[in-house]
C-alpha positions in Angstrom: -1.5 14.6 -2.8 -1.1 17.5 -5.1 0.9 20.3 -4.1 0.2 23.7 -5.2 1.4 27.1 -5.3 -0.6 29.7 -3.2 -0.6 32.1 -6.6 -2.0 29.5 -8.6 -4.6 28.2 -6.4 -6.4 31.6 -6.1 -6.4 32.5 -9.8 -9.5 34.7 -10.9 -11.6 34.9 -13.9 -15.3 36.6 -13.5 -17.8 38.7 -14.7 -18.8 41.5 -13.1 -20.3 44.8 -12.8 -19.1 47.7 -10.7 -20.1 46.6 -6.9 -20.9 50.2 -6.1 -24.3 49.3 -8.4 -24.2 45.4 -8.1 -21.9 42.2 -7.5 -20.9 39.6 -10.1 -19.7 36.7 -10.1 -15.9 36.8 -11.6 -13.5 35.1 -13.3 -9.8 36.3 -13.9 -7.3 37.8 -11.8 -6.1 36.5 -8.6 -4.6 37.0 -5.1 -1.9 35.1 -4.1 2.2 35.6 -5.2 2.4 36.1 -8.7 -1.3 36.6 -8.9 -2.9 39.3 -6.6 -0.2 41.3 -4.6 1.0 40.5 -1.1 1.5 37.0 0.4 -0.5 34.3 2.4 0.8 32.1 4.6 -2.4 29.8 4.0 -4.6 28.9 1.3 -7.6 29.1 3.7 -7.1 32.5 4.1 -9.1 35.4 2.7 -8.3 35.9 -0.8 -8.5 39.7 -0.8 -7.0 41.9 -3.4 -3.7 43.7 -1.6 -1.6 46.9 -1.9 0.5 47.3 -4.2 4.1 46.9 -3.5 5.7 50.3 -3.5 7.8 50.3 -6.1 7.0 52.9 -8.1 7.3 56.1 -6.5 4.2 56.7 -7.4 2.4 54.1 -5.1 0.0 54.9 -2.5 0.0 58.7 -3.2 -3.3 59.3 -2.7 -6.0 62.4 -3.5 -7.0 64.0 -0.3 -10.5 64.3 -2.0 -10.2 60.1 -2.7 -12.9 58.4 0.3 -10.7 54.9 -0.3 -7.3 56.2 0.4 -7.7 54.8 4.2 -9.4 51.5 3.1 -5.9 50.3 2.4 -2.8 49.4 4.4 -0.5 51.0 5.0 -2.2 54.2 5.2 -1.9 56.3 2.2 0.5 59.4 2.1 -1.0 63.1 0.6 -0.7 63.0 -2.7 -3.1 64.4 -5.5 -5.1 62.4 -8.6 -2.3 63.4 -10.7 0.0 60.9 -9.0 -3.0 58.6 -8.7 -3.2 58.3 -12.4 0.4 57.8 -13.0 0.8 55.2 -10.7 -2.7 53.8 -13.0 -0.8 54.6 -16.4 2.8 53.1 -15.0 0.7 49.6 -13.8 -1.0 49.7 -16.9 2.1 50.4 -19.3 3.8 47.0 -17.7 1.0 45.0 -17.4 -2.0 45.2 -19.5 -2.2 42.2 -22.1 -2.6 44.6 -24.9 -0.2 47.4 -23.3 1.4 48.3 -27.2 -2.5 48.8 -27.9 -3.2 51.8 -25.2 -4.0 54.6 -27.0 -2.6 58.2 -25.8 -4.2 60.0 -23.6 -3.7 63.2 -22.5 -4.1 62.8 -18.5 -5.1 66.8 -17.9 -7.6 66.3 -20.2 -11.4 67.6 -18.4 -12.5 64.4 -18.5 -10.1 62.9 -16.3 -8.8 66.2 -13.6 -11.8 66.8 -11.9 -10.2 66.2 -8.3 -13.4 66.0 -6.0 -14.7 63.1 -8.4 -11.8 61.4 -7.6 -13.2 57.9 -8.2 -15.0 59.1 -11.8 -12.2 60.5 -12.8 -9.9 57.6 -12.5 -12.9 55.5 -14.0 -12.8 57.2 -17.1 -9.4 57.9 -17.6 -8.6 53.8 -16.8 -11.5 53.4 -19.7 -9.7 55.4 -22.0 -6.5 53.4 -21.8 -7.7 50.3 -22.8 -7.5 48.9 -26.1 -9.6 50.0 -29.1 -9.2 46.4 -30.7 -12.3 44.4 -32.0 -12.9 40.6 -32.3 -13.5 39.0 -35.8 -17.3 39.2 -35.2 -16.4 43.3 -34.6 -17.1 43.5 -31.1 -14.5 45.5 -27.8 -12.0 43.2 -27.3 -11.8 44.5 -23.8 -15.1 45.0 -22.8 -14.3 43.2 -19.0 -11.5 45.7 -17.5 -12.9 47.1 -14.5 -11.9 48.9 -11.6 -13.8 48.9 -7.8 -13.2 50.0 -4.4 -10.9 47.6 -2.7 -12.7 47.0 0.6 -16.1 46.4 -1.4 -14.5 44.2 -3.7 -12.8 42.0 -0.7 -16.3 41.5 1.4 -17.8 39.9 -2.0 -14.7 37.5 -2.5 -14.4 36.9 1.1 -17.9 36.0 2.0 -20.4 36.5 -0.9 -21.6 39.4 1.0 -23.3 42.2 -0.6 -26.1 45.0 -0.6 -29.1 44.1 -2.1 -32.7 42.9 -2.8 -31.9 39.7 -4.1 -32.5 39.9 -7.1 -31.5 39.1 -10.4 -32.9 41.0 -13.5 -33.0 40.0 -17.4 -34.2 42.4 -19.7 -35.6 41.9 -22.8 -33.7 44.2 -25.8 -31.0 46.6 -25.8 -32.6 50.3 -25.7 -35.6 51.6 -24.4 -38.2 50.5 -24.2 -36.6 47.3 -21.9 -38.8 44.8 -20.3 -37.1 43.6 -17.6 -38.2 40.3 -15.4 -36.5 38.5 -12.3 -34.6 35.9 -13.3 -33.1 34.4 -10.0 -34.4 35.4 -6.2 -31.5 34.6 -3.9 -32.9 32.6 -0.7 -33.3 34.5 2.1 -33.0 37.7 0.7 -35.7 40.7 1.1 -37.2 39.6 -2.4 -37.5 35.6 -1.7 -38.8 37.3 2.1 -41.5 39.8 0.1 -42.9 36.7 -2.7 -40.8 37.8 -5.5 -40.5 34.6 -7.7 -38.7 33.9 -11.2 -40.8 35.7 -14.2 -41.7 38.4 -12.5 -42.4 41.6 -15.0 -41.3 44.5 -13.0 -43.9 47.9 -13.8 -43.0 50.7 -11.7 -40.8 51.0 -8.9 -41.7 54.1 -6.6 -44.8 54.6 -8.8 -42.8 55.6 -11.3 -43.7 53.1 -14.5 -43.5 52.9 -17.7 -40.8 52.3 -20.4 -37.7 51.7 -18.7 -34.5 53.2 -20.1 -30.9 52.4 -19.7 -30.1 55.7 -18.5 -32.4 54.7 -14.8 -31.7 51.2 -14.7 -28.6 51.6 -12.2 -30.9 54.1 -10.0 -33.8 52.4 -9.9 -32.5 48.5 -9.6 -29.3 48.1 -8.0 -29.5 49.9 -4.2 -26.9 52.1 -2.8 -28.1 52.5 0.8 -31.1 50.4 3.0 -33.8 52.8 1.9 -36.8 51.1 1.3 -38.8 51.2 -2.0 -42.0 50.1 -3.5 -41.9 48.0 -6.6 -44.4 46.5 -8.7 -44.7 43.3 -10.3 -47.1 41.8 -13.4 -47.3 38.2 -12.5 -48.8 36.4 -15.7 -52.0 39.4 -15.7 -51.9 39.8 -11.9 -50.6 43.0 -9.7 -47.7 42.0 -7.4 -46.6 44.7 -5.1 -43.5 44.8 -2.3 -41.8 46.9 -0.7 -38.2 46.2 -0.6 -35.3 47.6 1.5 -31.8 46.4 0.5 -29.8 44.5 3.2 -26.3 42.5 3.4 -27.3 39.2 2.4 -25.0 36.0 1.8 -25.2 34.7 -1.6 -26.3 31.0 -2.3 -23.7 30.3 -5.8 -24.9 26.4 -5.9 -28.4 26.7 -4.6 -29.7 23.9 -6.1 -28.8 19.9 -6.9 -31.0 17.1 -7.4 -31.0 13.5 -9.7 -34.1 12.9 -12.1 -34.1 10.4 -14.4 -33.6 10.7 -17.9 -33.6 7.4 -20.9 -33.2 5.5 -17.6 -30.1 6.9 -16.7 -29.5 8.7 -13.6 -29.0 12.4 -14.4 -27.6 14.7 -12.3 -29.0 18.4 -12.4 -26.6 21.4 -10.6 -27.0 25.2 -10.4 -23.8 26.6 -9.9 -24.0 30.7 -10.0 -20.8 31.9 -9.1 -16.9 31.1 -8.8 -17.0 32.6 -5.5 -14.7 30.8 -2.4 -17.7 29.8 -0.6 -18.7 27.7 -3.9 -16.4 25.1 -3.0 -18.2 22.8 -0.4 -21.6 23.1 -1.7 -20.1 21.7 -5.2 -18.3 19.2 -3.5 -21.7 18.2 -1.4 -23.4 18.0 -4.7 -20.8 16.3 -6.9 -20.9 13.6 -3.6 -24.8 13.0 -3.8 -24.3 12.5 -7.7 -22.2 9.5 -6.6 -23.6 8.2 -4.1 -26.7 8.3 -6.4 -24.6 6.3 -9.1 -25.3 9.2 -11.6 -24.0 8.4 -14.6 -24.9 11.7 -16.7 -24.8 15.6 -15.5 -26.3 18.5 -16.5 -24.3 21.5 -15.3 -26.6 24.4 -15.1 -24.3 27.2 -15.7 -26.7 30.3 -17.2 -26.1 33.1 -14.8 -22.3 32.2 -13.7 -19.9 35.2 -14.8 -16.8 33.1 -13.4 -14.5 33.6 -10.4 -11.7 32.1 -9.4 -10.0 29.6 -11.4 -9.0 27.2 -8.8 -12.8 26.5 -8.0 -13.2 26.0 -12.0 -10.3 23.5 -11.8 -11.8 21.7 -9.2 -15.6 21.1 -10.9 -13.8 20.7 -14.1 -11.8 17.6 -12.1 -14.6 16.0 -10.3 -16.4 15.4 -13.4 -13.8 14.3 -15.1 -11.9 12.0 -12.6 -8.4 11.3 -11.9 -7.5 9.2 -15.2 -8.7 11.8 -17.6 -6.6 14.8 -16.0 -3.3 13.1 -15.0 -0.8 15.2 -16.2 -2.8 17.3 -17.8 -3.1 21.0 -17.7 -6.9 23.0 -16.6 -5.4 26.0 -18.1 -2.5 27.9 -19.1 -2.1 31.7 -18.0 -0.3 33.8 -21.4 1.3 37.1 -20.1 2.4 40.1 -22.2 5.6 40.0 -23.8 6.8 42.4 -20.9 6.8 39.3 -19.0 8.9 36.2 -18.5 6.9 32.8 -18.8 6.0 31.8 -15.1 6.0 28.2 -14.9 4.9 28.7 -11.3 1.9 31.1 -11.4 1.4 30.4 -15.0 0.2 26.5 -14.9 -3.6 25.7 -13.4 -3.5 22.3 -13.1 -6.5 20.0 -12.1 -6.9 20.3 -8.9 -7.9 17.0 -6.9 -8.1 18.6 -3.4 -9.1 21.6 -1.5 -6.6 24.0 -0.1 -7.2 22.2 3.6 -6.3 18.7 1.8 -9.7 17.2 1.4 -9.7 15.1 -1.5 -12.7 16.0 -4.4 -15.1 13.2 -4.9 -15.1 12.6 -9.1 -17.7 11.6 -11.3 -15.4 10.2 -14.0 -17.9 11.3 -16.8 -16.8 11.6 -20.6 -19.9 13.9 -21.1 -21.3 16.7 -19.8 -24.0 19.2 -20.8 -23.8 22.7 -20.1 -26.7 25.1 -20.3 -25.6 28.5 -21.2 -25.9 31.8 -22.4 -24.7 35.3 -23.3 -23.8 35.2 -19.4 -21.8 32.1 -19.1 -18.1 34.0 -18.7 -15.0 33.7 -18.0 -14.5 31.2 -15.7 -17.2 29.0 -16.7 -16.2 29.1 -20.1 -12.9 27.8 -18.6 -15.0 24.8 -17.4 -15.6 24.0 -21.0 -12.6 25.0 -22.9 -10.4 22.7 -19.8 -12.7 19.6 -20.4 -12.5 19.9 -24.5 -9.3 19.8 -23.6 -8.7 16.7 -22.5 -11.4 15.1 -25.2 -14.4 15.5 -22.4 -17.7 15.6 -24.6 -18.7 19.1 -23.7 -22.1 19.7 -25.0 -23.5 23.5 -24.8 -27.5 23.7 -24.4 -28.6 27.6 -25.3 -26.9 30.5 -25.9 -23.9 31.3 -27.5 -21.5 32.3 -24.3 -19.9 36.0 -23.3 -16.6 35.2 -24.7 -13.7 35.8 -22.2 -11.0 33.9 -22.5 -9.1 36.8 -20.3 -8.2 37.1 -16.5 -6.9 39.7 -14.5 -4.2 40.4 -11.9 -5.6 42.7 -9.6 -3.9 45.4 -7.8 -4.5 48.1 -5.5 -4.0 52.1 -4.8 -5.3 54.4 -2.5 -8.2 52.3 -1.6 -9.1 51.0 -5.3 -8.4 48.0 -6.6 -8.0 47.7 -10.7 -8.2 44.7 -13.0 -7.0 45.2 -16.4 -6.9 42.4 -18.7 -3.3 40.9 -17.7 -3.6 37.4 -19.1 -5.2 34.7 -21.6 -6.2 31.3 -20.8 -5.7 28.3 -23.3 -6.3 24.5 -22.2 -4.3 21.7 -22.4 -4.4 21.8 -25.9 -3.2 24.9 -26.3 -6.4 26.1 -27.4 -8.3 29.9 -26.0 -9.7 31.5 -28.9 -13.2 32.3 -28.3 -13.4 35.7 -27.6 -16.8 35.5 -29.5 -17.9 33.0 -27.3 -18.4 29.1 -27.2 -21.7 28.2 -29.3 -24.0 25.7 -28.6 -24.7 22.5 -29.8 -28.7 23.1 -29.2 -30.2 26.5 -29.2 -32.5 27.1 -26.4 -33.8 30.4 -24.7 -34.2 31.4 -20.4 -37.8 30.0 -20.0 -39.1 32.4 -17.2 -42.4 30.6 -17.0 -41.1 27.9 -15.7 -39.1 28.0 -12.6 -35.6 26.3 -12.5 -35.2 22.7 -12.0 -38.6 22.5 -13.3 -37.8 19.6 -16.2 -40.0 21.5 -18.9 -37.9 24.4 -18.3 -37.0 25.7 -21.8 -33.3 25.0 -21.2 -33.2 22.0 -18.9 -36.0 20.6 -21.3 -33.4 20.7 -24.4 -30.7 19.3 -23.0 -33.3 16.4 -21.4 -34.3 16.0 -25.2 -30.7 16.2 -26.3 -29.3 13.6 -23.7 -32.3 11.0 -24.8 -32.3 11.6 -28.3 -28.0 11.3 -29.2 -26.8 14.0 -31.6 -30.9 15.5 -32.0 -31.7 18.9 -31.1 -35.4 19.7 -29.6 -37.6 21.1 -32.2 -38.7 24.2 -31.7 -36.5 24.7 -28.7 -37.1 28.7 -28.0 -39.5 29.2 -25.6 -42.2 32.4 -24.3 -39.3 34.4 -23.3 -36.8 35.3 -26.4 -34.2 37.9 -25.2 -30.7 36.8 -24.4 -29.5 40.1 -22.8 -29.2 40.9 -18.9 -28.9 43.6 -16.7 -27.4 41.7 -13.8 -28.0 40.0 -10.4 -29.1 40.9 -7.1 -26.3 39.3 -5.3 -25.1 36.1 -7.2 -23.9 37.2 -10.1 -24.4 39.6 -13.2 -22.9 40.7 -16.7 -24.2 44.1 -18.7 -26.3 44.2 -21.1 -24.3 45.5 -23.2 -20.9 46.9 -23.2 -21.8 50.6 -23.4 -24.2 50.0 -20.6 -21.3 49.6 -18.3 -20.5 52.9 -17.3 -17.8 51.9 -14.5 -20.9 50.7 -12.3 -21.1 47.4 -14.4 -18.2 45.2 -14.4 -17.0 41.7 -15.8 -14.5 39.7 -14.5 -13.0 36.4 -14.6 
């Protein structure tokens, strides 16, 4: 049996935006010694995101004007936002991957004093410190670092939990005017309750139509409160009205699992949304129907996943692989600033081959796997396929080119707010973690909302169908009715921005 340290098993990478607007799945960071702050005595335990330990002098001196101060424990002394901010900067200085990077910024600066905003104000002055680096392809090299109240961001991690309609939205372009569709209805939610289906066009919501803009998206689509509103659907030429009040609802990340047959092989089909803790038995249930089936091929469905924790990556990544391929071998490797020593404890995710209560994973033992992606395949899911090209597993990308995030974070909290800088970079086994532009596919293929998923002629599914039957071929004229690539985000499973300068501290992306 494998033994593991608590820090490594609860490693984080996602994507996510902002909960105060929407949850995401994530995909870097962490919550155990070495990882998130604070210990746990078992790896069945909530993996929350801690206090921070009180070293600086700094720590827990909170604004009297900041409503988080009391979500944390112990509770917070008086302080102001000046001390708020230097405890930010100090945590920042020692352990942001690209800490030589920060540029200077003047913390009395407007922007960043108005004390009755205490939450904005932090926000913007955390956005100015990061990095202004690009990528090669010219693009924010930190475009994930995000910070979130702490007891929001433990409910999602926890349980899935999280206020919504249940819906995910896709948007066609990156400016106004947007057309935005559903994408996903969680099960159970007030949307899958009201008839909302896949490829939906929304048209007005509160009768207000017409050309959506970035500027309302937040307002208009991602609920703050249980009010009820009236939206308005085009469903291929036909009116589709609801009325929809948000409401905690559970998140389903792997709602879906089922074997067709493809070139008379046994094929294994699996949606798998979100690196979230509950994850880990419905991916085990699947990956156990895929062998007792005698599948002998999978297609990994992995199009709306933003990441999440690492040790639930590890774990997929190992039952399709199987025990020969990953003996020995490493799932990833966690790279720290230079401010740090190299932790061969918390800084090794190997392949895991049972749960943290000892149940050995079923395995596939597959040298192939196809991946259907896109622009919102992140973090950890991109860990899925840099750890499997890693040890020479024929990963085969069917879409999109991915986000591009081969960073995690380390999470830590003050006063009530928890904040994930970019702390670390993941490589494989090989050493290799360089696609910060992303992982690009083998097939290009395009989200085919007029089909609904699992459906085999589904744009997506259909390619990698045509790609698994037809060795080495791509399907011609792949692309389907719906071209866009970007998204706004989920309802509850999951969600990325549309674009970085959409995030506005209400969107985040984590791994």
């Amino acid at each position: 049996m494998m033994r593991v340290n608590q820090g490594q098993k609860w490693a984080l990478r996602c994507s996510a935006m902002g909960l105060t607007a929407l949850l995401s799945a994530c995909g870097g960071g962490g919550d155990g010694p070495g990882i998130f702050d604070g210990p746990q005595t078992d790896l069945g335990n909530k993996p929350a995101v801690t206090p921070a330990p009180s070293t600086a002098v700094v720590a827990q001196k909170c604004s009297v004007n900041n409503p988080y101060r009391f979500d944390d424990t112990p509770l917070s002394t008086s302080g102001t936002l000046n001390d708020e901010k230097a405890w930010l900067k100090d945590n920042m200085s020692k352990n942001y991957l690209w800490y030589k990077d920060m540029p200077k910024v003047d913390a009395a600066a407007p922007a960043y004093s108005n004390e009755s905003q205490v939450f904005g104000s932090l926000s913007a002055y955390f956005q100015a410190l990061k990095t202004p680096l690009l990528t090669n392809s010219g693009a924010k090299v930190d475009k994930f670092s995000f910070i979130e109240s702490t007891l929001a961001w433990n409910g999602y991690v926890d349980s899935g939990k999280v206020l919504e309609y249940g819906i995910q939205w896709h948007a066609t372009g990156d400016k106004a005017p947007l057309v935005i569709r559903v994408a996903y209805v969680e099960p159970n939610s007030p949307a899958d309750r009201a008839g909302i289906v896949r490829g939906d066009v929304l048209k007005s919501v509160d009768g207000i139509a017409g050309d959506f803009s970035v500027a309302g998206l937040s307002a208009l689509l991602y609920p703050s409160n249980s009010a009820a509103h009236q939206f308005t659907f085009d469903r291929a030429g036909s009116v589709k009205t609801a009325t929809l009040a948000a409401t905690d609802i559970t998140i389903s990340p792997v709602p879906m699992n089922k074997v067709i047959e493809v070139a008379g092989k046994k094929t294994g089909y699996l949606i798998f949304n979100s690196h979230i803790s509950t994850a880990e038995q419905p991916l085990i249930n699947a990956v156990q129907n895929f062998k007792d089936n005698n599948v002998s091929e999978l297609i990994l469905d992995l199009r709306y996943n933003g990441g999440g924790y690492l040790y639930i990556a590890s774990e997929l990544a190992y039952m399709i692989a199987g025990e020969r391929a990953t003996q020995n071998k490493v799932f990833e490797h966690l790279q720290y600033n230079d401010k740090r020593p190299v932790d061969t404890a918390n800084g090794v995710i190997p392949f895991y081959n049972s749960t943290s209560k000892s149940q050995f994973l079923p395995t596939l033992n597959l040298k192939r796997v196809y991946i259907l992606a896109s622009g919102n395949t992140c973090s950890a899911s991109e860990s899925i396929i840099n750890g499997l090209r890693g040890i020479d597993i024929d990963v085969q990308i069917i879409g999109n080119t991915t986000c591009g995030k081969p960073y995690g974070y380390i999470a830590k909290s003050n006063c009530g707010i928890s904040y994930f800088p970019i702390e670390f970079k993941g490589v494989n086994d090989k050493g290799m973690g360089d696609f910060a532009d992303g992982f690009a596919p083998q097939c290009s293929a395009n989200d085919d909302f007029t089909k609904q998923l699992g459906d085999t002629s589904e744009g997506l599914l259909a390619a990698a169908i045509y790609r698994q039957a037809n060795p080495n071929l791509c399907k011609p004229a792949a692309a389907m009715a719906y071209s866009g690539t970007a998204r706004i985000g989920q309802g509850a499973a999951q969600g990325l921005v549309i674009k970085p300068e959409m995030q506005n501290n209400k969107y985040w992306t984590v791994r």
